[in-house]
PAZAVO-932628 format. One record per residue (C-alpha): chain; residue number from 1; residue in one letter; x, y, z. Coordinates in Angstrom, 1 decimal. Layout:
BEGIN
+--------+-----+---------+--------+--------+--------+
| cadena | num | residuo |     xx |     yy |     zz |
+--------+-----+---------+--------+--------+--------+
|      A | NUM |       A |      X |      Y |      Z |
...
+--------+-----+---------+--------+--------+--------+
END
This chain:
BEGIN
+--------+-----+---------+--------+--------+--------+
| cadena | num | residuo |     xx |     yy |     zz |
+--------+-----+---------+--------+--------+--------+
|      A |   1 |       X |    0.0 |    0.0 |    0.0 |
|      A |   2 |       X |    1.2 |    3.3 |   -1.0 |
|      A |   3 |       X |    1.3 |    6.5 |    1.2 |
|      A |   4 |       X |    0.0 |    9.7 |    0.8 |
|      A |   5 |       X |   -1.3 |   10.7 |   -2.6 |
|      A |   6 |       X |   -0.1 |   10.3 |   -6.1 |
|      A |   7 |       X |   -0.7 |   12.1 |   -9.3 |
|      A |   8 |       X |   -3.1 |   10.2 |  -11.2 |
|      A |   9 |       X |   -6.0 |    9.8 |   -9.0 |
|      A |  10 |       X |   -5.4 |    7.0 |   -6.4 |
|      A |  11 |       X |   -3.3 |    7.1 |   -3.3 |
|      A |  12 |       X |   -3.8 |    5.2 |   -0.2 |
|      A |  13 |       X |   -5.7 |    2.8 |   -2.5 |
|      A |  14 |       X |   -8.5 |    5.5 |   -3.1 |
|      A |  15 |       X |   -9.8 |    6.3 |   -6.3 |
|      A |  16 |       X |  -11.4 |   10.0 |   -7.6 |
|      A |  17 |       X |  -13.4 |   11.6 |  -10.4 |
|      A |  18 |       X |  -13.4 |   15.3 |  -10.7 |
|      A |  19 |       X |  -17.0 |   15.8 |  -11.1 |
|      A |  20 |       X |  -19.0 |   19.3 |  -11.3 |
|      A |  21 |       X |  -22.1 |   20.2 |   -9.6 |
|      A |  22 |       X |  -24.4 |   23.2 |   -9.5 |
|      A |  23 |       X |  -24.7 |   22.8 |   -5.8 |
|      A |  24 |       X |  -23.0 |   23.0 |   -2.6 |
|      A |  25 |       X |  -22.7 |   19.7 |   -1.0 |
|      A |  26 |       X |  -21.2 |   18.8 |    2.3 |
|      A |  27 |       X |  -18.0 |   16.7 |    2.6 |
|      A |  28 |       X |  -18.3 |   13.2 |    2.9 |
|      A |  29 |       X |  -22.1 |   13.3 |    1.7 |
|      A |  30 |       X |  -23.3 |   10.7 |   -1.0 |
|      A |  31 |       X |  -23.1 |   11.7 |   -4.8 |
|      A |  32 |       X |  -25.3 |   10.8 |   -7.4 |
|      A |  33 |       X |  -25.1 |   11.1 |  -11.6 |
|      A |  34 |       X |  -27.3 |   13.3 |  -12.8 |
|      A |  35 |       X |  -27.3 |   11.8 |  -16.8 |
|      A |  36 |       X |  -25.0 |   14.7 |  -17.6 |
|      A |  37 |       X |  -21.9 |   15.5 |  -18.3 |
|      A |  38 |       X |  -19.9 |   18.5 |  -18.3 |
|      A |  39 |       X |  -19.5 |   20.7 |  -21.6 |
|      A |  40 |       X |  -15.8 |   20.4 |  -20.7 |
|      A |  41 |       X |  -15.7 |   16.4 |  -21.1 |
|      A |  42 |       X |  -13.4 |   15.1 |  -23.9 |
|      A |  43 |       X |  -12.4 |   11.4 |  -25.2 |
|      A |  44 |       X |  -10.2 |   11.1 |  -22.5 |
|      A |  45 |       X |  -12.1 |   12.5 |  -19.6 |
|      A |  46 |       X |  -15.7 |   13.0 |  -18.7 |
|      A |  47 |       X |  -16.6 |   15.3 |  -16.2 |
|      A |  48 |       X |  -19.8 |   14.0 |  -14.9 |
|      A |  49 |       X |  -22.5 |   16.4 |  -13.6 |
|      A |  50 |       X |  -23.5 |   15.2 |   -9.9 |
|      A |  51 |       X |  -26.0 |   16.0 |   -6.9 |
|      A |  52 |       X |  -26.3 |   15.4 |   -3.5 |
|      A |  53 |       X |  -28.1 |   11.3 |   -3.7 |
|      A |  54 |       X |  -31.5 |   12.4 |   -2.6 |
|      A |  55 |       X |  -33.4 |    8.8 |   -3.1 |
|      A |  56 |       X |  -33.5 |    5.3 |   -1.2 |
|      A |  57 |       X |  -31.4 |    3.2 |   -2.6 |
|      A |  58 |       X |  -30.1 |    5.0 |   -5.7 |
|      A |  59 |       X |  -28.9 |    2.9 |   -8.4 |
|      A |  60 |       X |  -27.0 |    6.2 |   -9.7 |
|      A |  61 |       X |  -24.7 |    6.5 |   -6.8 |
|      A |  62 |       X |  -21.5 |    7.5 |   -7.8 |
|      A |  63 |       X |  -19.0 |    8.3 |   -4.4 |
|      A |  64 |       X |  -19.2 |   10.6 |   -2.3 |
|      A |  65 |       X |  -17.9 |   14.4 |   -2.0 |
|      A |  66 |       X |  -14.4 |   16.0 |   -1.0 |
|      A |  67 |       X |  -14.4 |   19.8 |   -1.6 |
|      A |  68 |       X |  -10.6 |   19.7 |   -2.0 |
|      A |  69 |       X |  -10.0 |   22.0 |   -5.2 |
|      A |  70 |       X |  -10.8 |   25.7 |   -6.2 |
|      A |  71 |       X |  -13.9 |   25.7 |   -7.0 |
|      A |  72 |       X |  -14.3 |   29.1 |   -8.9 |
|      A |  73 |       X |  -13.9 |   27.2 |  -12.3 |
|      A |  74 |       X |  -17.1 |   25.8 |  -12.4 |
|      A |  75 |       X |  -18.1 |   24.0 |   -9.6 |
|      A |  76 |       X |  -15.4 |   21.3 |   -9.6 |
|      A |  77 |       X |  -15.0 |   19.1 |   -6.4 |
|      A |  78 |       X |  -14.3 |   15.5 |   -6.0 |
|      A |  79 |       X |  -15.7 |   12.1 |   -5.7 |
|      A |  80 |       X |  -14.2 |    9.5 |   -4.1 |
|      A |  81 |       X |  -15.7 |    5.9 |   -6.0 |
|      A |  82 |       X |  -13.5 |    3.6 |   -5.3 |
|      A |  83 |       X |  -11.3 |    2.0 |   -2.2 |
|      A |  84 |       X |  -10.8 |    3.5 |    1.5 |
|      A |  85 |       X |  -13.0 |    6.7 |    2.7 |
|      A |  86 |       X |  -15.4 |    8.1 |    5.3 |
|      A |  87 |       X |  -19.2 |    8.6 |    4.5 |
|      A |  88 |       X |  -21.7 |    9.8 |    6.6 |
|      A |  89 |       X |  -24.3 |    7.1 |    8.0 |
|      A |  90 |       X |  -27.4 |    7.7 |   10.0 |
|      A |  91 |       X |  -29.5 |    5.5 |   12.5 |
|      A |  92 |       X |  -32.4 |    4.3 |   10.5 |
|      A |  93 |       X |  -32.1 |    0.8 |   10.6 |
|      A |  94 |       X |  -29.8 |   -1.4 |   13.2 |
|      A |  95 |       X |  -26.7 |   -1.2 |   14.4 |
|      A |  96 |       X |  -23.4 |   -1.1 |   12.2 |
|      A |  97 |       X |  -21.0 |   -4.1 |   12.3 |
|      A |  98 |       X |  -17.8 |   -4.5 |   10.1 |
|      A |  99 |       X |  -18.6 |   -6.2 |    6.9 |
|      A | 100 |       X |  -22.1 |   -4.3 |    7.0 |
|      A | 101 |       X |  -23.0 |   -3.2 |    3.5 |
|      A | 102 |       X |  -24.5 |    0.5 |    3.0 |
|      A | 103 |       X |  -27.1 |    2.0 |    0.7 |
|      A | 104 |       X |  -28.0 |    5.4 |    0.0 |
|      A | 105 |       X |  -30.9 |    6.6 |    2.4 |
|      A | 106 |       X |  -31.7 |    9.6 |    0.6 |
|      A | 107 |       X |  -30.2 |   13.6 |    2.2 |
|      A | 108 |       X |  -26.7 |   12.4 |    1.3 |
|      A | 109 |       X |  -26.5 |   10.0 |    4.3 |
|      A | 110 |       X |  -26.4 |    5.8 |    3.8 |
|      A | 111 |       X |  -27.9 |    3.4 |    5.8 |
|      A | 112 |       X |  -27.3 |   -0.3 |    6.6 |
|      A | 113 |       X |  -28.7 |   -2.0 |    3.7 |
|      A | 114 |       X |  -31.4 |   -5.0 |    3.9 |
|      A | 115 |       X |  -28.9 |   -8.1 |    2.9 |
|      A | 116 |       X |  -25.8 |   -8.9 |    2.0 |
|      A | 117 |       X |  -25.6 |   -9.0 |   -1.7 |
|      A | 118 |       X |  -23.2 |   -6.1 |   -3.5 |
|      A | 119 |       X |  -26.5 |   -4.4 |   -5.9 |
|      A | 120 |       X |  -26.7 |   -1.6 |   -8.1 |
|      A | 121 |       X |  -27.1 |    0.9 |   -5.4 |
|      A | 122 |       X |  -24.6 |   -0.5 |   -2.9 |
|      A | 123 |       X |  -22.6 |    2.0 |   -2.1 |
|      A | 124 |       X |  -19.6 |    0.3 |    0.2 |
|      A | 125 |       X |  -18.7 |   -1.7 |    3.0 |
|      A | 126 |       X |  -18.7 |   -1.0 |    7.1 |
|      A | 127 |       X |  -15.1 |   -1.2 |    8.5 |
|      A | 128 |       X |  -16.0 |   -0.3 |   12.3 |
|      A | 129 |       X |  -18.7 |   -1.9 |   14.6 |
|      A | 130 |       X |  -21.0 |    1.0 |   15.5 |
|      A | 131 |       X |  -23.4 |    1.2 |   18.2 |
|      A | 132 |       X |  -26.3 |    3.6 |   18.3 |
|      A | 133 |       X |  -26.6 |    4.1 |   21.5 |
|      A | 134 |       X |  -22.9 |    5.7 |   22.6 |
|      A | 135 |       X |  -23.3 |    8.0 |   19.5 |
|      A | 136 |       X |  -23.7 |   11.5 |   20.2 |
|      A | 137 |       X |  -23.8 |   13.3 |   17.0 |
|      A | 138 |       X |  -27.0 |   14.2 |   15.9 |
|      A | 139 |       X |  -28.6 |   15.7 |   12.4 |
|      A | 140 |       X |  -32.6 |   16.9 |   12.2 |
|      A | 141 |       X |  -33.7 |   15.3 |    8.5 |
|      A | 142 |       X |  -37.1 |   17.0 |    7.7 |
|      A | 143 |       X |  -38.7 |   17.1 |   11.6 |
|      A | 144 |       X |  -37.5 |   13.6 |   12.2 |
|      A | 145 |       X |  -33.7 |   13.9 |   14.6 |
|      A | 146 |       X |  -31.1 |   11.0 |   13.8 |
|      A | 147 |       X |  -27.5 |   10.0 |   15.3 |
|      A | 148 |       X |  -25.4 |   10.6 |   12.3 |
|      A | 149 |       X |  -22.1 |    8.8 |   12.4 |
|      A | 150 |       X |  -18.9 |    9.3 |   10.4 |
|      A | 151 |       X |  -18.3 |    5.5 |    8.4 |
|      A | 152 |       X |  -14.3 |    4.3 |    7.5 |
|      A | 153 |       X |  -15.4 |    2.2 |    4.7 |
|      A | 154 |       X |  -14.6 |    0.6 |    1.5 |
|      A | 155 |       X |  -16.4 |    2.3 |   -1.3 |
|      A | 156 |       X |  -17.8 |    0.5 |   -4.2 |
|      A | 157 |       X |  -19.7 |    3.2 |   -6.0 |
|      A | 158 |       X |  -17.5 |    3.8 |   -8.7 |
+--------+-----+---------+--------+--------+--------+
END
């Protein structure tokens, strides 16, 4: 395994896109393909549009978001799709065990998903047990208040 980062897009066995968006997301939120891709996009690179996942179980996840880079230039940031990361996870369902697989919940968060079977909208892999009740951090989702809980995990989105 190699340390720190490399030019090229991996390092630390992590993989990126540079994507664009037209809003401002949150680090470490889910990312979903919108269909587009940016003007900029040439045989060698496409520069897909993304948003902030907003649906259960999105088949069109694609990482999730690192504001890293300027983003006067059009709205650049980037997706992390493949390998090690951190995404946010909320208490809808049980708790978390290592090995747990994760779906999109909708709000950028994931969720423990219903089996164990890698899917279309799969989006990674638990790497820490987590138990509900000795988390603190809470988010408010519409009226409804959840523990929120920052995930190590093995993406597979991308």
């Amino acid at each position: 395994a190699g340390k720190g980062w490399f030019k090229g897009g991996t390092g630390s066995f992590s993989g990126f896109h540079l994507v664009y968006s037209n809003e401002i997301i949150e680090d470490n939120m889910l990312l979903c393909a919108t269909g587009k891709i940016h003007e900029s996009s040439d045989k060698y690179d496409v520069n897909v549009i993304v948003q902030k996942c907003t649906h259960y179980k999105c088949k069109k996840i694609y990482g999730y978001a690192i504001n890293e880079i300027d983003i006067e230039n059009g709205n650049k940031l980037y997706c992390y799709a493949l390998g090690e990361g951190y995404i946010w996870c909320i208490n809808i369902k049980t708790n978390l065990e290592c090995g747990d697989y994760l779906m999109s919940c909708g709000n950028g968060f994931c969720i423990k998903q219903d089996d164990d079977l890698v899917h279309n909208y799969t989006v990674g892999k638990c790497l820490l047990d987590v138990d509900w009740n000795n988390v603190k951090d809470y988010i408010t989702i519409g009226k409804i208040i959840y523990k929120k809980y920052l995930m190590p995990v093995v993406i597979l989105a991308g």
